[in-house]
N, C-alpha and C positions, 0 to 999 in steps of 0.2 A: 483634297480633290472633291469630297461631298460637299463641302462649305463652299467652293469657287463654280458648282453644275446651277444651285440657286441663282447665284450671283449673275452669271452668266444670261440664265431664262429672264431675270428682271432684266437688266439691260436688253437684253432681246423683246421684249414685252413693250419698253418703254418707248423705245426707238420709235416702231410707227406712231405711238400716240403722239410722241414730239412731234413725228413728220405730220401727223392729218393736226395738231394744232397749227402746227407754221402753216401749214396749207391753207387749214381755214380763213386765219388771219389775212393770208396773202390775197386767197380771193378776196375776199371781205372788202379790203383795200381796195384792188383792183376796181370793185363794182364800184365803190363811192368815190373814188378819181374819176370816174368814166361821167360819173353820174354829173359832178358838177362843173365837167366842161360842155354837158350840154346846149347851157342859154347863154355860154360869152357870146358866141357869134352874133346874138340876136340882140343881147340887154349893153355891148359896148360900143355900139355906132351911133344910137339915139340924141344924145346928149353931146356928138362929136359932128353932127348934119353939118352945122354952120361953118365949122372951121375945114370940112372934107367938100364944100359948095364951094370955097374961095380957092381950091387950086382943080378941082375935077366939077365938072356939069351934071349938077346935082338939082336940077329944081324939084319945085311942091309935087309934082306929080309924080316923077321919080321916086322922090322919097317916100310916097303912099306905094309904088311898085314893091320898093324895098322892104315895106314896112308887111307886107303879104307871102314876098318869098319864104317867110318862116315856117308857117302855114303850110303852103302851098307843097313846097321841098320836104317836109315833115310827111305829109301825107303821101308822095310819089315814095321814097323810102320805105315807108309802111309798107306801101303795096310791095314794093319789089323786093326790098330784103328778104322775106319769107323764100324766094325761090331758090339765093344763093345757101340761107339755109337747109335745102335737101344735100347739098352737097357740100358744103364748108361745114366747118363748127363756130360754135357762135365764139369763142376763141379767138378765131381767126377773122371771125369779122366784123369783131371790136376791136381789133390790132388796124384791121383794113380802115373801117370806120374812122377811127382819129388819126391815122395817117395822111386822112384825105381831111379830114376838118384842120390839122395844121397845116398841110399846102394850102389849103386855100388861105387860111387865117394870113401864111405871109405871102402871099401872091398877093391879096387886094392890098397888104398893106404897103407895097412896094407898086401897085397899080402905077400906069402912065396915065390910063384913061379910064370914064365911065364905065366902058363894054368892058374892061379886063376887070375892074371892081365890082361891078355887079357879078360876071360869070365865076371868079374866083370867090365871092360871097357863095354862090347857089353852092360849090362844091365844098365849102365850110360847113355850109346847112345838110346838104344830102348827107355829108358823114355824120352828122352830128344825131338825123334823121334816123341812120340804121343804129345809132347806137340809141336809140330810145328804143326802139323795137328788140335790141338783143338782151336789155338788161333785165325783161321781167322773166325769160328761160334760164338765165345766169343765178339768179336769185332762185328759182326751181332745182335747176341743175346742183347746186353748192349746199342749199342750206336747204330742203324741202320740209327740215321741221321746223323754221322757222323765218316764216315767210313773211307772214306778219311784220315781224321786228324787221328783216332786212329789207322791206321797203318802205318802211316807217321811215329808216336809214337813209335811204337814196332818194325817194321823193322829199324829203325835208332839206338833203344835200341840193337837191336839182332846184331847191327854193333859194338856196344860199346861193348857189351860181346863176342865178337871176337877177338878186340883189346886190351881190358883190360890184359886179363890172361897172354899170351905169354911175358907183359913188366911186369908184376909183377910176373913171375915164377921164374928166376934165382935169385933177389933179396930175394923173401922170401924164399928160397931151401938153399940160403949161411946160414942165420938165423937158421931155421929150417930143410933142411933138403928135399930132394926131396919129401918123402911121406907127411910131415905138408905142401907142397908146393900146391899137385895137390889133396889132403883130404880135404883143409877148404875146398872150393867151396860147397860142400856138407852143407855149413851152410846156405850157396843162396839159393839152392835148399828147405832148411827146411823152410827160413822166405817166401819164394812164395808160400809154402801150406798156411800160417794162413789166408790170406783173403778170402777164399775160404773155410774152414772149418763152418763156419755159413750158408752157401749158397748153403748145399752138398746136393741134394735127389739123394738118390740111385736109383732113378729109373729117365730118362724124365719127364717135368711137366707132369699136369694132362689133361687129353682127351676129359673132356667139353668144346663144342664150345659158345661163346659168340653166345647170340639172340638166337633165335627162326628160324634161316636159316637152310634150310637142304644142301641138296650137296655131292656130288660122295670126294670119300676119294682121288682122284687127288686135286681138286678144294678147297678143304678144305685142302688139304697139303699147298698150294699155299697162304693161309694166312698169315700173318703175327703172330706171338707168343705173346701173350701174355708174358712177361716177370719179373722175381724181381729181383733185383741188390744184390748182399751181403751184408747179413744184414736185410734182410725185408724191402728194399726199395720197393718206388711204383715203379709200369712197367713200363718200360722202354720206351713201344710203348702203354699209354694208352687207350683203346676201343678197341684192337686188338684181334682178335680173337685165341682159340687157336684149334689146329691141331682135327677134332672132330674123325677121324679115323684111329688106327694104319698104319702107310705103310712104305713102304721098297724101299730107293733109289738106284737106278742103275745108276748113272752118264756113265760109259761104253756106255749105250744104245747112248749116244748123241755125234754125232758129233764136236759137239763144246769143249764136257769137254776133248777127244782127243789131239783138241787144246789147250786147256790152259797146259794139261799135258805135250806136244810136246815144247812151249814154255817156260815151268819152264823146264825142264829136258834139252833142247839147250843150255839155259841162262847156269843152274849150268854145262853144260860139258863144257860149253867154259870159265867161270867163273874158276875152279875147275882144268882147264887142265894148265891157267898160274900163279894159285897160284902152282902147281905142278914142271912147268918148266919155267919160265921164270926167275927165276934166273938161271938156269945151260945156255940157250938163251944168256943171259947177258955174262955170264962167257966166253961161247964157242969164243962170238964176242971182246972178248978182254978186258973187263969192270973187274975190284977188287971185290975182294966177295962184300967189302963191297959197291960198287957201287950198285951192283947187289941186291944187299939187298935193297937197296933204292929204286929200280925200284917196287919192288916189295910190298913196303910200298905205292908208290906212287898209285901203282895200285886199292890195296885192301882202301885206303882211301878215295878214290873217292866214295867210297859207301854210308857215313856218308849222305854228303848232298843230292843224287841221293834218298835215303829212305826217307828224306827229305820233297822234292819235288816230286815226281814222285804222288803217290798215290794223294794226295791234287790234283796235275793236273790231274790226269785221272778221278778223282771223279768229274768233272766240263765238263767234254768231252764226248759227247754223243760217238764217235768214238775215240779213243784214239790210233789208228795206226801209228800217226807220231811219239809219243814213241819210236814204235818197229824200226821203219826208223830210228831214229836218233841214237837208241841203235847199229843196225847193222850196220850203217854206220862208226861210230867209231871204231867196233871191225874191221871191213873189212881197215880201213886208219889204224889202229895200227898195225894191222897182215903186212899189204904191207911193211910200213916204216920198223919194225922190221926184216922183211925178206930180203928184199933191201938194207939197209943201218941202220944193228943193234946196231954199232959201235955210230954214228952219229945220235946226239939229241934226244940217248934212251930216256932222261924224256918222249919229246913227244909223243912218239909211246906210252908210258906207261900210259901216260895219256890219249889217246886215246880211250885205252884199258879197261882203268876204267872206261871210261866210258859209254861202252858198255854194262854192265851190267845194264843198265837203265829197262831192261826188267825181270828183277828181281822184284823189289815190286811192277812192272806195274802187273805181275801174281796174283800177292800173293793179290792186291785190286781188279782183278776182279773175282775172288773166292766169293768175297762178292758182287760183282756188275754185275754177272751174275745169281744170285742164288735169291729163294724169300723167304725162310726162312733161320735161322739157322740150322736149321738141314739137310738142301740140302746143305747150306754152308758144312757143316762139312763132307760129302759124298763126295764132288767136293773138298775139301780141302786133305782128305785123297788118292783120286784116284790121283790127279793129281801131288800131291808130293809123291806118290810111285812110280809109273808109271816115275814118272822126277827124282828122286834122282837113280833110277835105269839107266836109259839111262843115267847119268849123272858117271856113275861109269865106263863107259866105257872108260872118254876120256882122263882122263891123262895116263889109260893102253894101249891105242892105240895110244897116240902121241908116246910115247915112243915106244912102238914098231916100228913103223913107221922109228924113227929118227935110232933107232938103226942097222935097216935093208936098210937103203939108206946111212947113216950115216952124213946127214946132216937134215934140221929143213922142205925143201920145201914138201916131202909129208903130213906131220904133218898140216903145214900152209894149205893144201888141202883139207885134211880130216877135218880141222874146216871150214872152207868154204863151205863146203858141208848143214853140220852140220848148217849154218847161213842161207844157201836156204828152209831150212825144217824150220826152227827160223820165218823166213819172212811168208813163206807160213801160219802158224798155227796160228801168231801173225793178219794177217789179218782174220781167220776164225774168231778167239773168241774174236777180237776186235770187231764187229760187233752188235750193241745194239740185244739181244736175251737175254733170259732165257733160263739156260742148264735145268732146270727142267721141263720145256712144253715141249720139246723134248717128243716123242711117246715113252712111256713104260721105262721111268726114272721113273717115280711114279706110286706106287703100291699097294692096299690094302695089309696088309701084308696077309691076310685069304686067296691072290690068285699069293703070291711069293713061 
């Protein structure tokens, strides 16, 4: 019997550690399925226009409508998610989120007409939208020591499900067929609900706070959550307290979350303006479609390892502003070379370029690196990807206007310049070690929102 009371305690010991590894795992999972069905909707229709204009009324203007919804739907999501956030958990609405990015994925594909292909697109995007916004609270919520890494993880994943769809679109459309081409996706969409289906409360956890501590419902926001992984793992953040009184965040109120909003929304306009043109750039200066095309692979590929790296670095950086320096300093040397001499060693302006975007997952990890819970994450995650995917819609519609009303590229190359001083300025506010949530009247009892 002495020999079988050890036995016993080990076995008893071991058990939760198994369950919070399966757990972790399971999240783990969960987030980077989630992660790289974000840009099918967007990256498997591009390369499918011509053969989806010969059975549905698709013309040139239409398909710059289309080409905007991504944007556009991105940033209405931002805004709104946050609100079903005070009452759902973000669980449930990343279950909801890709439910509604698979209906639409197979409604447009099975579309009769335009009106049903575009409206069942928007609602591919809107979920695909809230699931951008819930995953940098999930990656809070799961892993808060290691935040870094798991968005290293998912924004590198969220690069692959960009690149993926567009090289596998015309091969499986010749097979099957443009609708079997741009439908399956919708099966992504189905396997990133199951991890998450065990781990769903319809409601936020629960409102008891660990101990015997009292404390004003800011200061008790300000704790850390208690957490369970999918699956009934153990917490995530063991002894942590959880949240002991409803409240209601206002990110808005703080100067800083401004900044990080102004910073994603520069990044995605100047990002978003030369996936938009910098092949017709290419073309004007003399370069072969398919040179052009190349520039433009080179550019967007550069983001693999920059998602990489960048978060793992900024997560080790009390101040992480030489990022935004080096990010701006490449777009600002690629913009020059390509405006000056676009003809002449395109690769490197383009590579330059790409790798300007370094202040892309620098944003997206301090979302979580400015925030003290999950649930200010997910407030500061929705405002400042609405608020950015919005300004971010302006900029391939204003380059182009621009180039077409001067009829060369130097007002366009201005107007992103601009756009790179307002980058710099914001990138040093919310670079700045702060919490957006101590901000004055960001946190709120809800009994006095």
């Amino acid at each position: 019997m002495s020999e079988a009371e050890p036995e016993a305690t080990v076995h008893a010991s071991a058990s939760p550690r198994q369950s919070a590894i399966r757990g972790g795992l399971l999240a783990a999972a969960g987030i980077l399925i989630v992660a790289f069905t974000l840009r099918t909707a967007v990256t498997s229709v591009p390369p499918l226009t011509g053969a989806i204009s010969r059975e549905l009324f698709l013309p040139s203007w239409l398909v710059g409508i289309l080409g905007m919804l991504p944007t556009a739907l991105f940033g209405i999501a931002g805004l709104v998610t946050p609100l079903f956030m005070r009452k759902r958990s973000v669980e449930s609405i990343a279950v909801v989120s890709m439910a509604a990015a698979a209906v639409g994925q197979i409604v447009r594909a099975v579309a009769p007409d335009t009106v049903t292909f575009l409206a069942a697109s928007a609602v591919a995007l809107a979920g695909m939208g809230a699931g951008n916004v819930v995953l940098p609270p999930m990656v809070k919520k799961y892993f808060p020591e290691k935040i870094g890494l798991l968005t290293a993880l998912y924004v590198t994943v969220i690069s692959l499900g960009t690149t993926v769809p567009p090289l596998l679109a015309v091969p499986v459309a010749e097979s099957v067929g443009w609708r079997g081409s741009i439908g399956w996706w919708a099966v992504v969409n189905v396997i990133a609900i199951v991890p998450w289906l065990r781990s769903w409360p319809a409601r936020p956890s629960a409102s008891r706070a660990a101990g015997s501590e009292g404390g004003d419902a800011r200061s008790s926001a300000r704790r850390t959550e208690s957490t369970t992984a999918p699956g009934g793992s153990a917490p995530a953040a063991p002894g942590a307290a959880v949240t002991a009184v409803p409240v209601v965040i206002r990110p808005w109120r703080a100067p800083a979350a401004w900044a990080l909003a102004l910073l994603f929304g520069c990044t995605s306009l100047n990002t978003y303006t030369m996936f938009s043109w910098l092949p017709s750039i290419a073309t004007e200066a003399g370069l072969s479609a398919g040179d052009a095309g190349l520039q433009l692979a080179i550019f967007s590929g550069l983001g693999i390892p920059l998602s990489l790296v960048v978060p793992i670095l900024a997560g080790r950086l009390k101040n992480p502003f030489a990022v935004v320096i080096f990010g701006v300093t490449c777009f600002v040397s690629g913009y020059l070379g390509l405006w000056i001499a676009p003809a002449s060693a395109t690769w490197l302006w383009s590579t330059l370029m790409g790798l300007g975007p370094a202040t892309f997952p620098l944003s997206l990890v301090l979302i979580n690196l400015r925030t003290r819970s999950h649930r200010a994450s997910g407030a500061v995650s929705g405002f400042a990807q609405g608020v950015g995917y919005t300004v971010a819609c302006a900029g391939p519609l204003f380059a182009g206007i621009l180039h077409d009303a001067t009829g060369g590229w130097t007002a366009s190359f201005a107007f992103l310049g601009v756009t790179l001083v307002v980058l710099v300025s914001a990138g040093w506010v919310i670079c700045r070690p702060r919490y957006i949530d101590d901000a004055p009247g960001v946190v709120e009892p809800a009994a006095a929102a």
